[in-house]
C-alpha positions as a Python dict, from the first residue, in 0.01 Angstrom:
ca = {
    (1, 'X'): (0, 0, 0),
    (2, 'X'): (121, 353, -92),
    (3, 'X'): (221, 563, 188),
    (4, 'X'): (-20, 798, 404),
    (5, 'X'): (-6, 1178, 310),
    (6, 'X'): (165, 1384, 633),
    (7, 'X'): (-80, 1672, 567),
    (8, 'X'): (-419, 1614, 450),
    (9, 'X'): (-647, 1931, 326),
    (10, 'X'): (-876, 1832, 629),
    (11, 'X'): (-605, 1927, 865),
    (12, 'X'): (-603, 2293, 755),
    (13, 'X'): (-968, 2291, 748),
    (14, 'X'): (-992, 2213, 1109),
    (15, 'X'): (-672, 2440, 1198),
    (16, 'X'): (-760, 2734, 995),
    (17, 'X'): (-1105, 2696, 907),
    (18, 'X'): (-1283, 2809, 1197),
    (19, 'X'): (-1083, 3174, 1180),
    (20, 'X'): (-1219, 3198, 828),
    (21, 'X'): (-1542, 3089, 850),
    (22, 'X'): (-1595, 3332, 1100),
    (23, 'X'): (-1407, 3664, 922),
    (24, 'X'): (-1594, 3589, 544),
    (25, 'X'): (-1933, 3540, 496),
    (26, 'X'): (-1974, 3234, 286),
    (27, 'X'): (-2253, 3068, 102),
    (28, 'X'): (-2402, 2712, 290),
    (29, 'X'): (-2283, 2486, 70),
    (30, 'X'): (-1903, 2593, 85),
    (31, 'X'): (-1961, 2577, 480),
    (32, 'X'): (-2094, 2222, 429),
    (33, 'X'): (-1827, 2118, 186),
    (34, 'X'): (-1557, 2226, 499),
    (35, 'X'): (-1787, 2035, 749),
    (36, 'X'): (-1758, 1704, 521),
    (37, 'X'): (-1370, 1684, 455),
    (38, 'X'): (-1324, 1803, 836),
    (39, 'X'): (-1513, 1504, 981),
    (40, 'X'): (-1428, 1265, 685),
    (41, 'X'): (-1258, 941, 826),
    (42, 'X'): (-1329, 1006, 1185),
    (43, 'X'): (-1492, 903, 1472),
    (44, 'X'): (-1758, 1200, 1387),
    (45, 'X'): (-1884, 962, 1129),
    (46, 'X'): (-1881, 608, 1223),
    (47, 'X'): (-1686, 328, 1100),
    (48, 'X'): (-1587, -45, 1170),
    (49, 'X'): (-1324, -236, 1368),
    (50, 'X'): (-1129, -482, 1164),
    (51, 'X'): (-901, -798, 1252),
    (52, 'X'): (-694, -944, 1006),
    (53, 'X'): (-688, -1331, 1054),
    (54, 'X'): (-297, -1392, 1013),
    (55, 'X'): (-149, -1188, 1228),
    (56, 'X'): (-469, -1056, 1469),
    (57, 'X'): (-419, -685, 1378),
    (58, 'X'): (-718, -474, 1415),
    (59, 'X'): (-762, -147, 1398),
    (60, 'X'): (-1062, 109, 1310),
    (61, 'X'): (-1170, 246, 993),
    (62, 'X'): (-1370, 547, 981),
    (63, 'X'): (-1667, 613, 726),
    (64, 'X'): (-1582, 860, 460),
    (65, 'X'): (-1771, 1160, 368),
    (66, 'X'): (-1853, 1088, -5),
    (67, 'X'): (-1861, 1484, -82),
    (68, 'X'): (-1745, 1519, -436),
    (69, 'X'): (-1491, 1785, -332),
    (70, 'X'): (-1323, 1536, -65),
    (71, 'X'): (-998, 1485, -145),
    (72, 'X'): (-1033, 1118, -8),
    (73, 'X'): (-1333, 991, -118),
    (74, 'X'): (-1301, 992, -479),
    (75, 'X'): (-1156, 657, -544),
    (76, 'X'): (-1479, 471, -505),
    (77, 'X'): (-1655, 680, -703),
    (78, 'X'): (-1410, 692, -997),
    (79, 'X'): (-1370, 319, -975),
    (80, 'X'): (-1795, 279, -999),
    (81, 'X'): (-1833, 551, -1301),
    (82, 'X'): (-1523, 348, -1429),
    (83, 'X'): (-1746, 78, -1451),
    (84, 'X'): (-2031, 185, -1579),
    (85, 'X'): (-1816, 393, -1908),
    (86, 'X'): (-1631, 42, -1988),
    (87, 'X'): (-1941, -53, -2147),
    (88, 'X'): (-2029, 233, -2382),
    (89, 'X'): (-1678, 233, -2527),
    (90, 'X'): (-1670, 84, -2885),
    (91, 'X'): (-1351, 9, -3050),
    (92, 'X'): (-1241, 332, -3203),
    (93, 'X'): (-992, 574, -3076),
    (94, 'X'): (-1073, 864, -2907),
    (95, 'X'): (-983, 1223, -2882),
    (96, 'X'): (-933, 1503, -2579),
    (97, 'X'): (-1078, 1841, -2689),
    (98, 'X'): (-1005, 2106, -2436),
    (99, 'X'): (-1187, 2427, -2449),
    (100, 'X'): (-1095, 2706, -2209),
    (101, 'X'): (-1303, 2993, -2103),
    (102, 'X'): (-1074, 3386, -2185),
    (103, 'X'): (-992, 3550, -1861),
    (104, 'X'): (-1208, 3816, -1891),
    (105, 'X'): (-1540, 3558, -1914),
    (106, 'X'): (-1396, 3304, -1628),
    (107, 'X'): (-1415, 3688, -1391),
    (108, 'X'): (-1786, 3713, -1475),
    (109, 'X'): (-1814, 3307, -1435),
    (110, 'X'): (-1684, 3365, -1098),
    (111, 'X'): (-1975, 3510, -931),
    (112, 'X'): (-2210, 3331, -1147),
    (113, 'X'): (-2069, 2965, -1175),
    (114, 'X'): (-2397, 2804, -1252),
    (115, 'X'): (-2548, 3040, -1562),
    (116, 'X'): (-2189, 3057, -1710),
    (117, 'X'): (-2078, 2649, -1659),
    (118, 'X'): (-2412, 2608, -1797),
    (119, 'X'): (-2364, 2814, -2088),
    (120, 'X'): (-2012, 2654, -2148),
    (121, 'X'): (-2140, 2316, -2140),
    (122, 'X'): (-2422, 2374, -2385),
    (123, 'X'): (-2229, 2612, -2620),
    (124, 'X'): (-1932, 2377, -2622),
    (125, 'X'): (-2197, 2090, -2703),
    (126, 'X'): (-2349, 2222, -2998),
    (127, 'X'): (-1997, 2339, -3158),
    (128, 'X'): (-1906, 1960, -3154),
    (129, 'X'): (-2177, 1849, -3250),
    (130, 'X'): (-2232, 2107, -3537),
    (131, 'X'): (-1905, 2102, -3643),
    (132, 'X'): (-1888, 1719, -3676),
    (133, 'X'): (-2203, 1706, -3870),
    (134, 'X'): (-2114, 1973, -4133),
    (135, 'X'): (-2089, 1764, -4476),
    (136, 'X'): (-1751, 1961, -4528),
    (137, 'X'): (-1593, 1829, -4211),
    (138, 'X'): (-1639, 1413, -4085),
    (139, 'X'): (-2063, 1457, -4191),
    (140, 'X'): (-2153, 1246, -3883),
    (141, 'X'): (-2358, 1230, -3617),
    (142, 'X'): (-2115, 1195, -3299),
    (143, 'X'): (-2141, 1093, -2904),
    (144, 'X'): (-1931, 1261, -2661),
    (145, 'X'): (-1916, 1325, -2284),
    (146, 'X'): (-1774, 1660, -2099),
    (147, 'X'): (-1608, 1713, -1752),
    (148, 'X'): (-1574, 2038, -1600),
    (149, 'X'): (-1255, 2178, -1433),
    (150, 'X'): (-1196, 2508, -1300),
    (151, 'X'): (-895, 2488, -1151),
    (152, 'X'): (-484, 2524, -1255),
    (153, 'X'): (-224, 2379, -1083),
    (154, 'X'): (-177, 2719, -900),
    (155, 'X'): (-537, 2674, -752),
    (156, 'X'): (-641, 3021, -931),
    (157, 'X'): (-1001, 2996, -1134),
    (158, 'X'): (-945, 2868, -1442),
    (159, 'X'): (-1250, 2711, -1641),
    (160, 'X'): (-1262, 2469, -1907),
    (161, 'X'): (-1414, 2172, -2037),
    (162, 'X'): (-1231, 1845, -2137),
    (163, 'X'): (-1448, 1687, -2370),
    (164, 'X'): (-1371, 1258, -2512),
    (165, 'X'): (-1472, 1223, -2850),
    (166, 'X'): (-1470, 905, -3067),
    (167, 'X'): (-1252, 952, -3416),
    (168, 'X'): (-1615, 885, -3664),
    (169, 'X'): (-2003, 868, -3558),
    (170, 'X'): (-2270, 761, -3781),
    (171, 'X'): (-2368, 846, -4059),
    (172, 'X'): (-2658, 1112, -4169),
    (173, 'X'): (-2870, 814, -4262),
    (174, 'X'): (-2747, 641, -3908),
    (175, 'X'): (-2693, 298, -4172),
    (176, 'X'): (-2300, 364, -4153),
    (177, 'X'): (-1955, 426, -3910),
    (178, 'X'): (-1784, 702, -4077),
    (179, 'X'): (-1461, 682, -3943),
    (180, 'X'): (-1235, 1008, -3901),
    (181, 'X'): (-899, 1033, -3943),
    (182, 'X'): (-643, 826, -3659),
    (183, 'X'): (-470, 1187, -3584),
    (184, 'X'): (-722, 1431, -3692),
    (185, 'X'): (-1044, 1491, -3515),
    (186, 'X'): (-1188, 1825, -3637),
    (187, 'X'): (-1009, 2137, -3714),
    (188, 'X'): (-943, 2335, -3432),
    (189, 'X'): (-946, 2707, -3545),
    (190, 'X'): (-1320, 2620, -3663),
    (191, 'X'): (-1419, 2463, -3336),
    (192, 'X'): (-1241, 2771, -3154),
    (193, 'X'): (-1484, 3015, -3343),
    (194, 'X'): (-1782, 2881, -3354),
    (195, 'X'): (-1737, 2830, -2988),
    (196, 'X'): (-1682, 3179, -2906),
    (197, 'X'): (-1981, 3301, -3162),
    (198, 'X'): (-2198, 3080, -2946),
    (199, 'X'): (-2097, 3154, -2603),
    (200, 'X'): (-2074, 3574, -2629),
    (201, 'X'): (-2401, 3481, -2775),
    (202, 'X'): (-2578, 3332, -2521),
    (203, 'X'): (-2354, 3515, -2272),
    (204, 'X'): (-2557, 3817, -2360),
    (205, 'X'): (-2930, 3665, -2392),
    (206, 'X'): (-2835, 3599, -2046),
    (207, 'X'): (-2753, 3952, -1965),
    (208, 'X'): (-3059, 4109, -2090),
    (209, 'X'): (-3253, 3796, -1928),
    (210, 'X'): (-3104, 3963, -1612),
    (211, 'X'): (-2958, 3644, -1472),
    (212, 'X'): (-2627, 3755, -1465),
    (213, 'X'): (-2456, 3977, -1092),
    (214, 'X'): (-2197, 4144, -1073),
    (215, 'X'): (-1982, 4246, -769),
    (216, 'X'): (-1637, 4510, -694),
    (217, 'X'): (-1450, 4539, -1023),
    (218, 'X'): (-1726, 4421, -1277),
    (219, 'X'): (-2013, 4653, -1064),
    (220, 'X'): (-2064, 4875, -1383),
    (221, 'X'): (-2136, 4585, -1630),
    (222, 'X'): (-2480, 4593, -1490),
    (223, 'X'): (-2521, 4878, -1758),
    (224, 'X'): (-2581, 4674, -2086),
    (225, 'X'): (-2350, 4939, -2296),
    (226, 'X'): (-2042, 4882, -2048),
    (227, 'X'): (-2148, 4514, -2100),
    (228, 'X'): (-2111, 4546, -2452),
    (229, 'X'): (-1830, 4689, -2437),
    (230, 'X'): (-1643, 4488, -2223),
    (231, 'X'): (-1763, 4182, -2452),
    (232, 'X'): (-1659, 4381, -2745),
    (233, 'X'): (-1286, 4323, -2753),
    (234, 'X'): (-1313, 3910, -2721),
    (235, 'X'): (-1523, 3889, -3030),
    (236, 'X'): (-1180, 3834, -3226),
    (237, 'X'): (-918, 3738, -2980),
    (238, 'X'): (-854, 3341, -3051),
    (239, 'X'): (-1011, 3136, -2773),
    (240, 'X'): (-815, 2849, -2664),
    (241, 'X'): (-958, 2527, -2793),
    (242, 'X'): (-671, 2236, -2776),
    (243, 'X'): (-717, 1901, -2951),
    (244, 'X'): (-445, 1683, -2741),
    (245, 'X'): (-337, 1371, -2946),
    (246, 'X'): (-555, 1037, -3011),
    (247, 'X'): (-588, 780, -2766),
    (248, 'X'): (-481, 407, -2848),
    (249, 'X'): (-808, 263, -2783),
    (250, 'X'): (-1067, 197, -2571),
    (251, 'X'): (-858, 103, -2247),
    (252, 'X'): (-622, 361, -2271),
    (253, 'X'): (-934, 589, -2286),
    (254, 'X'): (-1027, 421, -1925),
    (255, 'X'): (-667, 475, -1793),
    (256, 'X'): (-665, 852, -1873),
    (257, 'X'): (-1037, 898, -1736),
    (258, 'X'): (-890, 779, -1438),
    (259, 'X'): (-677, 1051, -1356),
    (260, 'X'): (-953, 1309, -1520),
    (261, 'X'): (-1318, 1232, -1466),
    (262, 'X'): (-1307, 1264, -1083),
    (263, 'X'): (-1044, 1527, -964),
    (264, 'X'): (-1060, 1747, -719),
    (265, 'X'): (-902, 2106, -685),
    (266, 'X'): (-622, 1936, -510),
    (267, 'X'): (-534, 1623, -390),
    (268, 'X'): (-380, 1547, -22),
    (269, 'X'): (-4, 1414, -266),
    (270, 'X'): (31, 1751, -321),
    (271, 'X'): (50, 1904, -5),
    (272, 'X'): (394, 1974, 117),
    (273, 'X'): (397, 2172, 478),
    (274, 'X'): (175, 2380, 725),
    (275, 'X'): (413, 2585, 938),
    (276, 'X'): (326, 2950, 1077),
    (277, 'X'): (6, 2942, 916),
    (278, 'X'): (121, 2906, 601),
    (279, 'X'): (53, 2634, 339),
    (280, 'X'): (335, 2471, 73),
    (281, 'X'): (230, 2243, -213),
    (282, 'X'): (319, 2122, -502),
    (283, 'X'): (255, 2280, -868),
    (284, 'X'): (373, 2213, -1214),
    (285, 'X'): (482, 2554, -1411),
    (286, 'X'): (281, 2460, -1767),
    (287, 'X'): (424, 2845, -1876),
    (288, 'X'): (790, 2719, -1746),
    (289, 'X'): (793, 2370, -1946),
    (290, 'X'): (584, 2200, -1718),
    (291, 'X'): (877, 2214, -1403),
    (292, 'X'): (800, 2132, -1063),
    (293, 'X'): (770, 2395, -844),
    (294, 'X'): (691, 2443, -451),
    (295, 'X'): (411, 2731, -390),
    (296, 'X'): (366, 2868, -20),
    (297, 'X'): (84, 3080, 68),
    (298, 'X'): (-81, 3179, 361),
    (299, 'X'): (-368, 2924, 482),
    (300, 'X'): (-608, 3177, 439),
    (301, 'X'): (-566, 3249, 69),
    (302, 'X'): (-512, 2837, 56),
    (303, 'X'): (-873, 2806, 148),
    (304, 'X'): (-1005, 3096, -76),
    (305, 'X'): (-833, 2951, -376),
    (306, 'X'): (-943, 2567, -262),
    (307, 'X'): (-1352, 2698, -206),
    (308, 'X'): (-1371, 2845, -545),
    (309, 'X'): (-1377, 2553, -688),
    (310, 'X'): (-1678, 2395, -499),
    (311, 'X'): (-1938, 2404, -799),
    (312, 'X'): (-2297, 2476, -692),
    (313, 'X'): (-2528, 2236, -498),
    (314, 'X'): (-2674, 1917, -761),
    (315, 'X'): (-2470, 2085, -1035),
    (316, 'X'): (-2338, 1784, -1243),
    (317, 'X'): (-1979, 1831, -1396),
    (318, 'X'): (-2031, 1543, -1598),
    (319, 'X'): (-2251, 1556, -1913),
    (320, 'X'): (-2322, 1356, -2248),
    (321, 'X'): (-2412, 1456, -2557),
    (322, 'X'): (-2525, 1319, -2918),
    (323, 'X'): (-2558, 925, -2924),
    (324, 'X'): (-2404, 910, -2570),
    (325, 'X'): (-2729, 1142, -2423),
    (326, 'X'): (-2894, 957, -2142),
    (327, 'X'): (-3277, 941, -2364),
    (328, 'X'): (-3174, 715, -2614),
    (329, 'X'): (-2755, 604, -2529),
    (330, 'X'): (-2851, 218, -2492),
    (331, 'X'): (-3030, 240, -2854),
    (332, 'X'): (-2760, 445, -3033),
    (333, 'X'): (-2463, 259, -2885),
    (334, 'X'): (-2636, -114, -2987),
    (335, 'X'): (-2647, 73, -3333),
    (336, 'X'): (-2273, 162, -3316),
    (337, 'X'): (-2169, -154, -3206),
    (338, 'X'): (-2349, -357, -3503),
    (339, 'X'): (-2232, -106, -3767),
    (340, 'X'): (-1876, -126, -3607),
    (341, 'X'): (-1968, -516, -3632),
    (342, 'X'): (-1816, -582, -3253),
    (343, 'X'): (-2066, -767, -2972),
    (344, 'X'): (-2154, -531, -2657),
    (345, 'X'): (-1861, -485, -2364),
    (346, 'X'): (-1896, -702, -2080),
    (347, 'X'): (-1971, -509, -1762),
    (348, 'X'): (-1739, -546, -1502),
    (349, 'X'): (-1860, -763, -1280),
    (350, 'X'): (-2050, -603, -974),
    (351, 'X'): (-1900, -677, -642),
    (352, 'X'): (-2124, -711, -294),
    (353, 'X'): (-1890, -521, -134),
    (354, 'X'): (-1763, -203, -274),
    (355, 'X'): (-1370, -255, -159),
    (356, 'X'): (-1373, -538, -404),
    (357, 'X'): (-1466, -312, -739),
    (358, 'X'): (-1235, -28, -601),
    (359, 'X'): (-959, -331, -623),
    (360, 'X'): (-1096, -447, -926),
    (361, 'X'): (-989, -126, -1090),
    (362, 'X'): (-670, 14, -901),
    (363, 'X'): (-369, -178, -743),
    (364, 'X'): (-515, -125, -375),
    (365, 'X'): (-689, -344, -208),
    (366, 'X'): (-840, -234, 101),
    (367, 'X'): (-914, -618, 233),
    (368, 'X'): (-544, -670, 288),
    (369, 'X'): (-393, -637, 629),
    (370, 'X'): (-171, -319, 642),
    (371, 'X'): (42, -466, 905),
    (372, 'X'): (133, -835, 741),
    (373, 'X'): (-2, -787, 392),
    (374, 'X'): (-109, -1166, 373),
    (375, 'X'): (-423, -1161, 575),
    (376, 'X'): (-783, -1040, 492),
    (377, 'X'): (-971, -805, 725),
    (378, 'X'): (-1298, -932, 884),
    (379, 'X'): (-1536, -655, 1046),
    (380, 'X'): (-1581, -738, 1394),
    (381, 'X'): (-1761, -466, 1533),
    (382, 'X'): (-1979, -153, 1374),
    (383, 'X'): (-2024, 172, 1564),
    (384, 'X'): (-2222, 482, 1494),
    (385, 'X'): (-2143, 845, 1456),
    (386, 'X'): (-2004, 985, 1793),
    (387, 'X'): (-2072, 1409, 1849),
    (388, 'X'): (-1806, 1654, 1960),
    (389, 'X'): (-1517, 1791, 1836),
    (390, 'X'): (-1281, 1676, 1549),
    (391, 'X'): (-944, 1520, 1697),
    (392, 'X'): (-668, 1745, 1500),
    (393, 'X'): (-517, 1397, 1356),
    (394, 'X'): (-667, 1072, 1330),
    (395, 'X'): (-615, 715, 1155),
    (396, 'X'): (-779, 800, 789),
    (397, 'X'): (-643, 441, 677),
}
């Protein structure tokens, strides 16, 4: 088993968040989201006591949270959507499109994250899915899902969409696989512009729909002429739209979703040192050749940068689109699969116990006895959810 983290995002939560909970006011659901990774694997929230049957180890394992935005509690839930995707790939290679929001939008997206991620996945949706059926270009009728980030390695806001697209679709007629081209998906520069056509678009119905605030800075785009004119100057600036090179097939596409599809803003690796209420972690420099670098702010602006990044409350960050859409995917992927003449994926198979699929797709497996790493834990004993407060270190194992 890979070695524990030494500092774990909860432990600045429970250090420092109190002190900044109580000098900004800040919306429920970012107070909940703190609540969640604070008490995550602790006595706060239950757990089991487990014996290993070799060598008579026990110890106690805590429940997790399951909050989305828990640095912990992701594997699980990557391993389970893992699942479910292995059967809706067909055997085509794939493509990354990324699409990135201009500064100037992601500072209006900022105080409205759920009109402007909306607009961004809808916008980038029908640019794909226009683009890909113009005659001129592949002429076909494609499937493709979308996952939202909005974070850099430097923590700062930083929106885009990373969107896995199969290299054909079918036909206009939906009696054929047209398949694209094994290192070209669809020409970039077009996707880039018809992207930004649609979004200042749609950006500005909902302007004049009044659904868009504004706050400090960006106070005087209330006035639809500043609006406009603020707006005016990204109309031809190039909007980054970057086509990253074809996968090698279906499980290589499940490899790389792996590292993608469930993410956090940062993950507990990453974090270096807390000393003098400051916090040091670990960033890659994509402007300096991708070097490693060491960042060290103060836990405050740690938790500012980390809570921007909690998306709204039921806001899904994963979406499909075309023959992948949730009304007719079963139907449209049986039709894929007989034109691509290949028989339907096997599922993999479906555990009782969820430890078994999270080992069925990683290299850990939770059964085995930490101490010996021959015996299999048995749960002895269940207990419920204690109250008080959170201990400033516990056994997250």
């Amino acid at each position: 088993m890979s070695p524990q983290p030494t500092l774990e995002l909860a432990d600045i939560f429970r250090q420092h968040g109190p002190a900044y909970r109580q000098a900004h006011s800040l919306p429920l659901h970012h107070h909940r989201v703190m609540q969640a990774i604070e008490r995550c694997r602790t006595p706060l929230l239950g757990g089991v006591v487990e014996w290993c049957d070799q060598c008579q180890y026990s110890h106690t394992r805590y429940r997790s949270c399951r909050d989305r935005h828990c640095p912990k509690c992701q594997g699980l839930a990557r391993a389970q959507w893992l699942a479910q995707r292995k059967a809706e790939l067909l055997p085509t290679q794939y493509f990354h499109v990324v699409f990135t929001l201009p500064e100037p939008i992601a500072a209006i997206a900022f105080y409205n994250q759920q009109v402007v991620y909306d607009i961004l996945f809808r916008t980038v949706a029908e640019t794909l899915l226009t683009i890909a059926a113009d005659p001129q270009r592949l002429g076909v009728a494609t499937g493709f899902f979308d996952v939202l980030h909005t974070w850099g390695q430097n923590l700062h806001f930083h929106p885009h969409l990373h969107c896995v697209v199969p290299a054909g679709g079918l036909s206009a007629d939906h009696e054929r696989w047209i398949a694209g081209s094994r290192k070209f998906l669809l020409p970039v520069k077009v996707l880039s512009a018809r992207f930004r056509r649609l979004f200042l678009l749609a950006l500005a119905q909902a302007h004049a729909a009044g659904e868009l605030q504004f706050f400090g800075d960006l106070a005087p785009l209330v006035d639809p002429p500043a609006f406009a004119r603020y707006l005016a100057p990204l109309q031809h600036k190039k909007w980054v739209v970057y086509a990253k090179a074809p996968f090698g097939g279906p499980q290589h596409v499940l490899e790389y979703l792996g590292r993608y599809t469930h993410r956090v803003a940062i993950s507990n690796r990453r974090l270096l040192a807390l000393e003098n209420g400051r916090v040091s972690f670990a960033w890659k420099d994509y402007r300096d050749a991708g070097k490693s670098k060491v960042m060290t702010i103060p836990a405050e602006e740690f938790i500012r940068r980390f809570l921007q990044h909690v998306v709204p409350p039921g806001f899904q960050r994963i979406r499909y689109y075309g023959f992948l859409a949730n009304c007719h995917r079963a139907a449209k992927l049986a039709l894929c699969r007989q034109l691509l003449a290949t028989t339907c994926s096997q599922l993999l198979p479906q555990p009782a116990d969820c430890r078994d699929l999270l080992a069925s797709l990683t290299s850990t497996n939770s059964r085995l006895c930490p101490q010996c790493g021959r015996g299999i834990l048995i749960r002895m004993q269940f207990f419920p959810p204690c109250h008080g407060s959170v201990p400033l270190r516990v056994d997250s194992s």
